[in-house]
N, C-alpha and C positions, 0 to 999 in steps of 0.2 A: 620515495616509491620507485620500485626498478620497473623496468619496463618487460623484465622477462614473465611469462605468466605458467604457473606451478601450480600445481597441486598432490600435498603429500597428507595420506591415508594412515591414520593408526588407529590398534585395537578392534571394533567391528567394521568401522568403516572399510580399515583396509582388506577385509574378510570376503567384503562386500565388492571391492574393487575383483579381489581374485575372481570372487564367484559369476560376475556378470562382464568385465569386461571384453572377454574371450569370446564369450556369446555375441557382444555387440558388434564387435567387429566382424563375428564372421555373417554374419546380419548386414553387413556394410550400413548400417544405422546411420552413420557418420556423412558418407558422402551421397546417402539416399538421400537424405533429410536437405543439404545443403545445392541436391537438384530438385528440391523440393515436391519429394515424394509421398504425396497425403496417404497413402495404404500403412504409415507405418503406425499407427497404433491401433486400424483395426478398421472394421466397416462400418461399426458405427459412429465412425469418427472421422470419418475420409471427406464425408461432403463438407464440415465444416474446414479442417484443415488445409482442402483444395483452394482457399481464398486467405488462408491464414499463415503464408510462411515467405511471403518476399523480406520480412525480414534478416532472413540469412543473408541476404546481397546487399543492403540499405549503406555498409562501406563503399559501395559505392555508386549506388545509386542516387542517395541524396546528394551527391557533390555541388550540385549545382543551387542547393541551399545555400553552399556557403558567400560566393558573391552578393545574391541575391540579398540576404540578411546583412552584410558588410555595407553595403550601401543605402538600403534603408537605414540602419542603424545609423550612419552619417548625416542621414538625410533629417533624422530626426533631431538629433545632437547639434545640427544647425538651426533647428526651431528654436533648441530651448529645453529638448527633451529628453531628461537622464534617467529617468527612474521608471523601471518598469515592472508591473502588476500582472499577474496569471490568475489568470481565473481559469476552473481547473481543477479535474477529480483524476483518481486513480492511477495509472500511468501515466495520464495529461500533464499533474501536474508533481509526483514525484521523482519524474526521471531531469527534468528542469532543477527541481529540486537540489541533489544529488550534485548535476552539476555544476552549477554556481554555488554552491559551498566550497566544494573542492576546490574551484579556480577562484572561491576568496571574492565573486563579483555578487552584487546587490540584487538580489532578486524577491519580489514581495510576493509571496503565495497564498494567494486566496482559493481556500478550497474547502470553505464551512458554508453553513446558512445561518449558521448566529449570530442574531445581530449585531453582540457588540462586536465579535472580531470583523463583522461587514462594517460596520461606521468605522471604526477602525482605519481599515484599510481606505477606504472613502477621503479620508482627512487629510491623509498620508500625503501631502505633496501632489495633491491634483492638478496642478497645475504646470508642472512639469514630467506626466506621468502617459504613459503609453500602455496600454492594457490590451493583453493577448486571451483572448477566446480562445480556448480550445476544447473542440468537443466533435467526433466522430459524425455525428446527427443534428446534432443541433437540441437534442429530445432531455439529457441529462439537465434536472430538476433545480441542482445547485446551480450548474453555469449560467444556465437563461437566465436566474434568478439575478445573479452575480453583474452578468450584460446586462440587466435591464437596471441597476442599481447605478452602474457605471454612465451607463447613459443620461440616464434623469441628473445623477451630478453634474456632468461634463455641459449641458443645457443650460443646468439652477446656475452654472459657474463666467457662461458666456462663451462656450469651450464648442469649437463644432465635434460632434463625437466621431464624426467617420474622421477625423484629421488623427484620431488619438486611438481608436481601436482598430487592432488586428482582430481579423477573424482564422484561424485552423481548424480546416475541417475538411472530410471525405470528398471528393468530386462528386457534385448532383446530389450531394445531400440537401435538403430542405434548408438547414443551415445554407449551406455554400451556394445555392438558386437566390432566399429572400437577401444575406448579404450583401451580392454582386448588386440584386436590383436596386437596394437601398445604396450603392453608392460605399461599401467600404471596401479596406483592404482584403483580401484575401489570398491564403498562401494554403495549398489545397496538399492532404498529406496522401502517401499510399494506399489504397484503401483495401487492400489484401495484407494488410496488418495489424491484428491485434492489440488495442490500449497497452495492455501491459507489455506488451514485447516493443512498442513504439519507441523509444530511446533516441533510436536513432533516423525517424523520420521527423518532417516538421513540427510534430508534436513536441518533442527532446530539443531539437533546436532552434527554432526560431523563438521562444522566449530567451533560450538560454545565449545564443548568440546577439541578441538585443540587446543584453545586460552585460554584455564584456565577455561572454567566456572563449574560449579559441575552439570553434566546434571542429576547425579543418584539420588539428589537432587528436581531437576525437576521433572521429573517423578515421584517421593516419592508424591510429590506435587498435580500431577491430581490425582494418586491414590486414595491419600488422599480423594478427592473429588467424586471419581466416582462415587460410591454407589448412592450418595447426589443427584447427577445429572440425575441418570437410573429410581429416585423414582418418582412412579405418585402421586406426593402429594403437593399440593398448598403452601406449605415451599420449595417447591423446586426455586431453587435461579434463575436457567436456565428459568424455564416458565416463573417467574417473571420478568426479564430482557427481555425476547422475546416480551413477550406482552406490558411490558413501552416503548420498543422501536418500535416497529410496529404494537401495538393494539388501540392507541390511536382514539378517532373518533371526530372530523373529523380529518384523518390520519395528527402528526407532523412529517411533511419528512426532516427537518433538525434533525441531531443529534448531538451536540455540546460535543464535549468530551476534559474535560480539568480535569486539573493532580492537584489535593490540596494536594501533598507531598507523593504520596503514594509508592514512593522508585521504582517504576516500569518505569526506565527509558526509555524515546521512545515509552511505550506501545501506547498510541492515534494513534502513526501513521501504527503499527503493527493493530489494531483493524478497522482503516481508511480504510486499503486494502481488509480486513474482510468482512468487511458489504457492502461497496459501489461496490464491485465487485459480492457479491453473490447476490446481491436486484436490484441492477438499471439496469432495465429490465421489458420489454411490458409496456413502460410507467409509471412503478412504481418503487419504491423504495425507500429505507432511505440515505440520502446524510450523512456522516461524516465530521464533521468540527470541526477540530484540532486546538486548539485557545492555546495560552502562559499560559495562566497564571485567575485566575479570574477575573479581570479587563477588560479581554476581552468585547466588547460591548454585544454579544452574550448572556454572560454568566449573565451580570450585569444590560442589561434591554431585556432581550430574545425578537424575533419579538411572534408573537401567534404561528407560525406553528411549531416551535420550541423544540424538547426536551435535556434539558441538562442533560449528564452522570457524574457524579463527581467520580472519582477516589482518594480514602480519604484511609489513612494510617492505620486507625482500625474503631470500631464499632461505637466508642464516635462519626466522623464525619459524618454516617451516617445518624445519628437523624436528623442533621439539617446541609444538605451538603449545600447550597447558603449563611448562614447567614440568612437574613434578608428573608421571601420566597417572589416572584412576585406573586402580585396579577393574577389569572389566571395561571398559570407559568404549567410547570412540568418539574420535577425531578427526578432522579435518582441515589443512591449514590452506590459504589463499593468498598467492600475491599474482599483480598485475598494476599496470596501469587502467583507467577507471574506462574507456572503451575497450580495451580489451576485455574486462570483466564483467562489461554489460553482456556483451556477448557470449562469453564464456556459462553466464548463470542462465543465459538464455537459452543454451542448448543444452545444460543439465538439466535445466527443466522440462523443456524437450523428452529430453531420454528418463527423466523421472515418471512421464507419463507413461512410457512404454513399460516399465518395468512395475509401473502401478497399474496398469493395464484400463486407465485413461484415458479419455480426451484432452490435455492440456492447454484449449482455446476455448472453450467454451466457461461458460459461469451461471449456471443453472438456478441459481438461487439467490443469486445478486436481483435479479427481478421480482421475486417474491414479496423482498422486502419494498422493492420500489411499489411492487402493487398494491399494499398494505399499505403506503404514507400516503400514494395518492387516492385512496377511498374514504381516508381520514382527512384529506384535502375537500373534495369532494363533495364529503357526507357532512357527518356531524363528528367534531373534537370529539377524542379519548376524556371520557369521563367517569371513568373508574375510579369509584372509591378507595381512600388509603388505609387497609389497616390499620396502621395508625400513624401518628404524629409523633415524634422524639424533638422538638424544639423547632428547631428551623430546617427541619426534616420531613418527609412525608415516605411511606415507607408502605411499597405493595409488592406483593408475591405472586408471579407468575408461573406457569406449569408444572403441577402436582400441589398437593396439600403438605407444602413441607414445612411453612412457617410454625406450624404448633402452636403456642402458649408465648411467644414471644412478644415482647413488648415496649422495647428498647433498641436504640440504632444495635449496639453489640450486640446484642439478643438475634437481631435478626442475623447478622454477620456471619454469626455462628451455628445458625439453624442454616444458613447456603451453604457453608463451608461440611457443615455433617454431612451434605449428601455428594459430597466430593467423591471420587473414586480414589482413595490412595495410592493407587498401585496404577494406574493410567491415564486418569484425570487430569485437569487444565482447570486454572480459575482464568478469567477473559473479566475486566476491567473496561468498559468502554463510555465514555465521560463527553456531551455534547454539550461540550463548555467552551466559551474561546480560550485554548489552546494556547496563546500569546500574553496573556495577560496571568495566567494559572500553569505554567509550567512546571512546578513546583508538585501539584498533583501526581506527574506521573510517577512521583519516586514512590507510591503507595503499592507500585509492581514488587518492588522489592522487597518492603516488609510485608508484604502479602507470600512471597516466595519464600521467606524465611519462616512465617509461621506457618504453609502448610506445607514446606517440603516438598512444593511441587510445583511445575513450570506456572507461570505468569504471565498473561501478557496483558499491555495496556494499551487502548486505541483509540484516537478523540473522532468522534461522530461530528458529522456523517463520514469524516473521510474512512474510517475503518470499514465502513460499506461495500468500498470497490474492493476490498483487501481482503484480512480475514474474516469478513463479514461472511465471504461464502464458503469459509473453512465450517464458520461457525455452524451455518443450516445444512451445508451437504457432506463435511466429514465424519465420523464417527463422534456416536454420542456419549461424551467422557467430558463434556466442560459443565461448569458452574458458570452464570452468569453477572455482575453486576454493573447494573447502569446506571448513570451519572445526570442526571438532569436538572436545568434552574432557569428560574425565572430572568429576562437580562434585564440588564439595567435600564435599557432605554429599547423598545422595538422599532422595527424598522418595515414600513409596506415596501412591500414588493409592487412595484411601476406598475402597471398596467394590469395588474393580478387583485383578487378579492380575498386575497389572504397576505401576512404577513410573514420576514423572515422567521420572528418568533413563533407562527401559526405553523409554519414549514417546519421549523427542526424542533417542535416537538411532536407533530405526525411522523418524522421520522423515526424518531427514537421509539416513538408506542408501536408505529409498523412492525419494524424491527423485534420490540419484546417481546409482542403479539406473534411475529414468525417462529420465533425460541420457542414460545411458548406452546406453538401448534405442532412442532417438533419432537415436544417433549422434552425441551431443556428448562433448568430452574433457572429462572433469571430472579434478583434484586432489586426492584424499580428504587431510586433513593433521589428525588426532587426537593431539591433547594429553596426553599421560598425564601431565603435571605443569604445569599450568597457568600458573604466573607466567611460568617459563624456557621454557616454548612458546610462549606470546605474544612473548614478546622473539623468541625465534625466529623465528617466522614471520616477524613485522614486519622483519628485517635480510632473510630473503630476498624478502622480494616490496618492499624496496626495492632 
């Protein structure tokens, strides 16, 4: 991976470069934004943004993480304690993520409420295991769930819990007050910063600097780039990326981002939560689609509305990131090292909102669904009958009357996929299964791509929630839905709560199809009551 950071435009994108970046700069967009200027996407966007942009300075304003973390990390490592546990949604825990792939160090991410993959994690070496909290407020559904899981173990085990948990969280948040009192650690992040732009506050590094990765490193890294990114000058990498990926006309609302070796392990799916949570919204927005490999259909005969990101290892892949280019096509190729391209996608995001004429800090509909799982918390279980049964199957149809005469897993398959939009359309795959155990699952993206010729994406609940969850409710109504749900193998109470993990993440999932479905999108309900021979199942029908 080279350290220089580029970005080279072809086809629409680069159309899109001409058409908008002239404008930004004479906008001074660049170094408004980096004196963190909240008027720049609008008035109705200003009060939130005014507490939403110290991330442009966090090179170096975090610095003093880095000690900080080197030394507890020692401190721990002389108890006994190598292994550490994130517990952690959205940006909490995808930009940790990201990190410790890349630098190749241990990191266990916990960011479901399903049971098995919570005992799971639970089993995992508790005993030499240090568990990082991370949560804004303290209020998100998964983490408390997750702490209070972690707790009750660390007690059942003979473990004092404040010796073994980190808490990350807002100053004078609720969190960060009952913590202090209770006696744990706490490491207290920005709080004029945004989840998803978090990276590079203690959210991003203190799990990831716990588990080995060299976060001062990091930071060297946007550093490195800041200048590059504050300047109003049409070489600036950020406009240019903002506008390939949101100036395009007429607007390409897929963004297909796939990896040609560029060492940036997991980045697509750390950039997936990025974009489709800051855009999809008042009907618009850029959808991310995370695809394997170049082979993908996506990538290798794009539909028209389509822009692909290639992430390439240095300059050389730049020139001619597809191979071969698509007639019509656009592209867009990316290298960097992985702080500078945190940063980098941060401010095209940024300037995505402006040119989609956005808010890009807010999340409008990511709440929705939360108020939908906790009423089903609450109240009384989703008890909707299943149209029918296909074996170890259970198969229901939410918003509109489109199932028909169907009567069969395929049948139904096929009756969601008819009301596809051909020509604009998105099928959305989203599966609240552990994730760890069912990996194999996701490759259903891809023969779902191939048979309907049109983008794909796949996202394991609840984590797809903080992500494209709010492409799905507030961007344009062009997806087909299918969801993924099963019984687990063993459930798990939640501590101190009158419901269970398993009670939890299937109120999530009904919240959620229940929001689709008040939207007016068709969603697939498709519930597993026997897990191995339902996955086979499914898998044969949505190939």
């Amino acid at each position: 991976m080279t350290d220089a950071l580029e970005v080279t435009a072809t086809g629409a994108a680069a159309e899109a470069v001409t058409e908008h970046v002239g404008e930004l700069v004479k906008d001074q967009f660049a170094s408004r934004l980096f004196d963190q200027d909240p008027t720049l996407w609008g008035a109705e966007a200003e009060s939130e943004a005014s507490i939403r942009l110290s991330w442009v300075g966090l090179h170096r304003t975090s610095r003093h993480l880095v000690g900080e973390v080197a030394a507890l990390r020692d401190e721990l490592a002389g108890a006994g304690v190598d292994h550490v546990a994130l517990c952690g949604m959205g940006g909490s825990s995808l930009a940790p993520e990201v990190i410790c792939a890349t630098a190749d160090v241990d990191l266990m991410v916990v960011d479901s409420s399903n049971p098995d993959q919570v005992r799971g994690a639970l089993a995992n070496r508790l005993d030499r295991t240090v568990v990082v909290v991370s949560s804004k407020s303290g209020s998100t559904v998964e983490t408390d769930s997750q702490r209070r899981a972690y707790e009750a173990a660390f007690e059942a085990a003979g473990i004092d819990p404040k010796q073994r948990i980190v808490i990350v969280t807002d100053p004078g948040s609720p969190l960060d007050e009952q913590a202090r009192a209770d006696g744990y650690r706490v490491v207290n992040a920005d709080p004029h910063v945004g989840g998803r732009y978090s990276a590079l506050t203690a959210f991003g590094l203190v799990p990831s600097g716990l588990a080995g990765a060299d976060i001062g490193a990091l930071l060297d890294e946007a550093d490195a780039v800041a200048d590059l990114l504050a300047d109003d000058d049409e070489a600036n990498p950020a406009l240019r990326l903002g506008a390939a990926i949101a100036g395009t006309s007429p607007l390409r609302d897929k963004l297909v981002l796939v990896d040609r070796g560029s060492g940036l392990v997991g980045f697509p799916d750390w950039a997936e939560q990025l974009i489709a949570e800051s855009t999809g919204k008042q009907g618009t927005g850029i959808l991310p689609v995370v695809v394997g490999d170049p082979s993908a259909p996506e990538v290798a005969l794009p539909p028209h509305d389509v822009t692909v990101a290639h992430l390439v290892p240095d300059s050389s892949g730049a020139d001619d990131p597809g191979g071969s280019p698509v007639a019509g096509g656009s592209d867009v190729a990316v290298t960097g090292a992985l702080g500078a391209q945190m940063l980098l996608w941060e401010v095209a995001t940024a300037v995505a909102g402006r040119l989609l004429g956005i808010n890009p800090f807010d999340q409008p509909d990511v709440e929705s669904a939360k108020k939908a799982a906790r009423a089903m918390l609450e109240g009384s279980a989703d008890t909707t009958e299943p149209a029918f049964v296909d074996g170890p199957v259970e198969v229901r149809a939410l918003g509109g009357d489109w199932l028909g005469s169907a009567a069969s897993l395929p049948e139904a398959v096929a009756a969601l996929l008819g009301e596809l939009d051909t020509d604009r359309g998105y099928v959305a795959v989203m599966a609240y299964l552990d994730r760890l155990a069912l990996p194999d699952l996701a490759r259903t993206r891809g023969s779902l791509a191939v048979r309907t010729r049109r983008p794909v994406t796949f996202g394991w609940g609840p984590r797809f929630l903080h992500s494209t969850g709010q492409f799905h409710k507030g961007g344009p109504a062009e997806g087909v839905y299918i969801q993924i749900t099963g019984e687990p193998q063993q459930d798990l109470d939640v501590p101190g709560k009158d419901y269970s993990f398993g009670t939890l993440v299937a109120a999530q999932a009904a919240g959620d199809a229940r929001v689709l479905a008040d939207h007016g999108r068709p969603v697939l309900r498709l519930h597993l009551t026997e897990l191995a021979t339902g996955v086979d199942a499914v898998r044969n029908a949505l190939s």
